[in-house]
Structures are given as structure tokens and as C-alpha cells.
N, C-alpha and C positions, 0 to 999 in steps of 0.2 A: 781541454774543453770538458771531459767529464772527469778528472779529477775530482773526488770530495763525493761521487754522486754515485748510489746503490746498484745494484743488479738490476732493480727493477727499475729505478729512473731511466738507465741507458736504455731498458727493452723498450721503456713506452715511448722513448724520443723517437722510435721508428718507425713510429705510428698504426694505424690497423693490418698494414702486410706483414707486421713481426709476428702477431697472432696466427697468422695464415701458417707461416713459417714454421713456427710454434707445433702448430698442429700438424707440418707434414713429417717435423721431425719427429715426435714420438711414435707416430705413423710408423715412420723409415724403421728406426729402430725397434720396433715392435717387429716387422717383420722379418727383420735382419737376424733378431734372437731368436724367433723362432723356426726360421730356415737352418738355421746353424745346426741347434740342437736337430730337428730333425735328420737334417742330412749324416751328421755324427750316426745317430741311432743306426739308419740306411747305411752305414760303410762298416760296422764292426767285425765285420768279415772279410777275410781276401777273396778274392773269384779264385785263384787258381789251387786254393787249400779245398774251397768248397768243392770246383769241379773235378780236385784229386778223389774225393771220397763220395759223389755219383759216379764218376767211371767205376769206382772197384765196386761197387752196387751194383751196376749191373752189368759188368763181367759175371758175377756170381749171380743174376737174378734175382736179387734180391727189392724188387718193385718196392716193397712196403716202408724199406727203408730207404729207398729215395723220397717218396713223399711226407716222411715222417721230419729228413732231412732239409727241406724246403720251407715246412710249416713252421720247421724252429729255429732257419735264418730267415731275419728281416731286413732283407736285401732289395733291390727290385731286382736283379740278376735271377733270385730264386726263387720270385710268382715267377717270371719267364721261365725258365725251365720244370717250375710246376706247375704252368699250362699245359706245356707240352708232351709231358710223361704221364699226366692226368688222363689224355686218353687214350680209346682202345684201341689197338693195332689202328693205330693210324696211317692214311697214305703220307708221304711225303710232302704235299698239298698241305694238307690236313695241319700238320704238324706245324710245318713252317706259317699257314696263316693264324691257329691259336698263338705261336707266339709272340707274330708280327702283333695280334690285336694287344696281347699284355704288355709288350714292347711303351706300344702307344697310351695303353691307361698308364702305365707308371712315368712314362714321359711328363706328362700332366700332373701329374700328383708332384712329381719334382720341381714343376714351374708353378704350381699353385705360389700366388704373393706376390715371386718376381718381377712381374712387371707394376708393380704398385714401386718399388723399388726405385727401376729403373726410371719411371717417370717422373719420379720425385728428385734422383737426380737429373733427369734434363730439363726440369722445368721451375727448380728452386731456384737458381741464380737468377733466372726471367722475372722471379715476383721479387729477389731481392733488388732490383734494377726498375723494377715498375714501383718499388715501396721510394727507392733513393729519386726517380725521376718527379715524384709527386711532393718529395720533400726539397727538390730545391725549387718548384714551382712555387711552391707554401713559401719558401725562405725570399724570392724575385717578389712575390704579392708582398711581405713585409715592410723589404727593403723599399720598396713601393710608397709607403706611407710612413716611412723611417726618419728621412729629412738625412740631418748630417749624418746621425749613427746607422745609416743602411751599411755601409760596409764588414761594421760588427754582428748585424745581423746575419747576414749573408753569408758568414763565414761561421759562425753556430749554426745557421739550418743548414749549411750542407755536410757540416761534419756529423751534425743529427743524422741527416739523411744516408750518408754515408755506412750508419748502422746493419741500414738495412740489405744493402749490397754485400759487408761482410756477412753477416746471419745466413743471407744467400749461400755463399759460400762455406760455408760451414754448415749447413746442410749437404748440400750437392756433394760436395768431395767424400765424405763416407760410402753414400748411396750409391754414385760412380763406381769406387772401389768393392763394394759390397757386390753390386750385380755385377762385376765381372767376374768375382769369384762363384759366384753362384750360376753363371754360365758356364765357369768352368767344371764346375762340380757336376753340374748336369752332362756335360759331354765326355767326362770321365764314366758317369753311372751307364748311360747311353751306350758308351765303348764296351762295359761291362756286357751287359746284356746282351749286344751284337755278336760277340764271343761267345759265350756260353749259348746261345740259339746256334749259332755255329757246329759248335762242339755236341752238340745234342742232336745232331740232325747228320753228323758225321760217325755218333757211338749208334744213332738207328740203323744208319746206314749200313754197316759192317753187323751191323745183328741179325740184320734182315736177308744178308749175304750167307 
């Protein structure tokens, strides 16, 4: 059926929901690249190299160069732990609720997009299917006022129409795949943090002792 016929012939036989489509995909991928990179930039550090070398900091006291060490990873593991050594003789309280707060701003800052994402996958296959349902309507009104050639008709608009349910789907299955990983990567950075808030409320602990 489209044999012989361009890129662009096929996109328009899908008619106005290939647009939509269009537009959710550079969307997806737009944000998809730039979560990526981000997240990259946010991991270039291991937590447990970092919190090797705050512990031996401040075994020796050496405050200044724990927060010098914090400022120049960029982690969210390391605002949380430079919330919490930021301030002064803190109570226990104290400590554990600055972290818990920067816990939760970098939490957000990690799902900033995501869910542009994820909705894009649950909801492209629906307009590929609302784009293909409206094209075999188009194709039944044809065949309608077709006479003998309705069946030729009928079977060009729904393969037309049928474009649009693929596009669906090639949208959706990226954006699926994409926000699972990026749920994963959050609950990875998440477990970071939980850890090192741990470990930092365990080295007060014994200092305070």
C-alpha cells in the first residue's frame, strides 16, 4: 500500500493525531536526553569512596574540609550530608530533620520531567488508536459512496489508518522503557542518600560520645 510513497506521504495518511504524536515525541525525547545527561553528571562519584574520605575528616576534625569536600561533589548524596555537617553542634533532631529536608529537595530535582515521560508513554498508544479509529471511520463514510470499489477503499483507509496506531507505538515503548529507568536511577540516588544520612548521624553519634 505505501510502496513508492515518501516519509512524508505515509506521516500525513494519519492524519491530524500523527502531529499530536509528532509533538509528544520530540517532547519524550527531549526529556529523556536531558535526564540522562543530568543524572550522569549526579552519579560521577561512588557514595562509599566519598563517605571513605568524610569519615577520615572528621576523625581528624578537620570540618573545613568536609564542606569543601561536599561543595565539589555533585551528588545529591553530598547537599545531604552538607546540610547536615553545615550546622552547629546540632541536636540529633536537628541533624536528622536538615537532612530529611535536602533528602526531599533533591528527590524533586531528580523527578523534575519524569512524569512528562511517563505520561507520554501511557497515553501515546490511546491517540495512536483514537488517530487509527477515526481513520477507518473516514475509510466506512468512503466506502459508503464507493459503489462497487468500496472494498478497495476500505482496505487503503484502514491500512492508512493503521499508521497511526503504529507511530503510537513507537512512541510509547521508548518512554515506557525510559521512565522505568529513570525510576530506577531515582531509587538508586534515594538509597544513596539514606545511607550516607545514616552514616552521618552514626559518625555524630560516637563524636558526641
Amino acid at each position: 500500500m505505501f510502496k513508492g510513497n515518501t516519509f512524508w506521504q505515509i506521516f500525513q495518511a494519519g492524519g491530524f493525531t500523527m502531529y499530536i504524536l509528532l509533538f509528544c515525541s520530540v517532547l519524550s525525547l527531549a526529556v529523556i536526553v536531558e535526564r540522562i545527561i543530568y543524572y550522569r553528571k549526579r552519579s560521577r562519584r561512588r557514595r562509599a569512596e566519598f563517605m571513605l574520605t568524610i569519615r577520615e575528616a572528621l576523625e581528624k576534625g578537620n570540618t573545613k574540609k568536609v564542606i569543601d569536600v561536599c561543595k565539589n561533589t555533585d551528588t545529591p548524596f553530598a547537599n545531604v550530608v552538607s546540610a547536615g555537617l553545615s550546622l552547629q553542634n546540632p541536636t540529633e533532631r536537628e541533624l536528622s530533620s536538615a537532612m530529611e529536608r535536602e533528602m526531599t529537595i533533591e528527590t524533586v530535582r531528580l523527578e523534575k520531567f519524569t512524569a512528562i515521560v511517563g505520561t507520554i508513554g501511557g497515553i501515546a498508544v490511546y491517540i495512536g488508536l483514537f488517530g487509527t479509529v477515526l481513520g477507518i471511520i473516514r475509510a466506512f463514510e468512503d466506502i459508503s459512496m464507493g459503489g462497487i470499489k468500496g472494498t478497495n477503499v476500505i482496505i487503503g483507509g484502514i491500512s492508512e489508518a493503521l499508521v497511526c496506531t503504529a507511530t503510537g507505538l513507537l512512541v510509547a515503548i521508548p518512554a515506557v522503557v525510559a521512565y522505568n529507568y529513570f525510576i530506577k536511577r531515582i531509587d538508586n540516588f534515594v538509597t544513596d542518600m539514606e545511607l550516607c544520612a545514616s552514616e552521618i548521624k552514626d559518625l555524630k553519634g560516637l563524636k558526641q560520645k
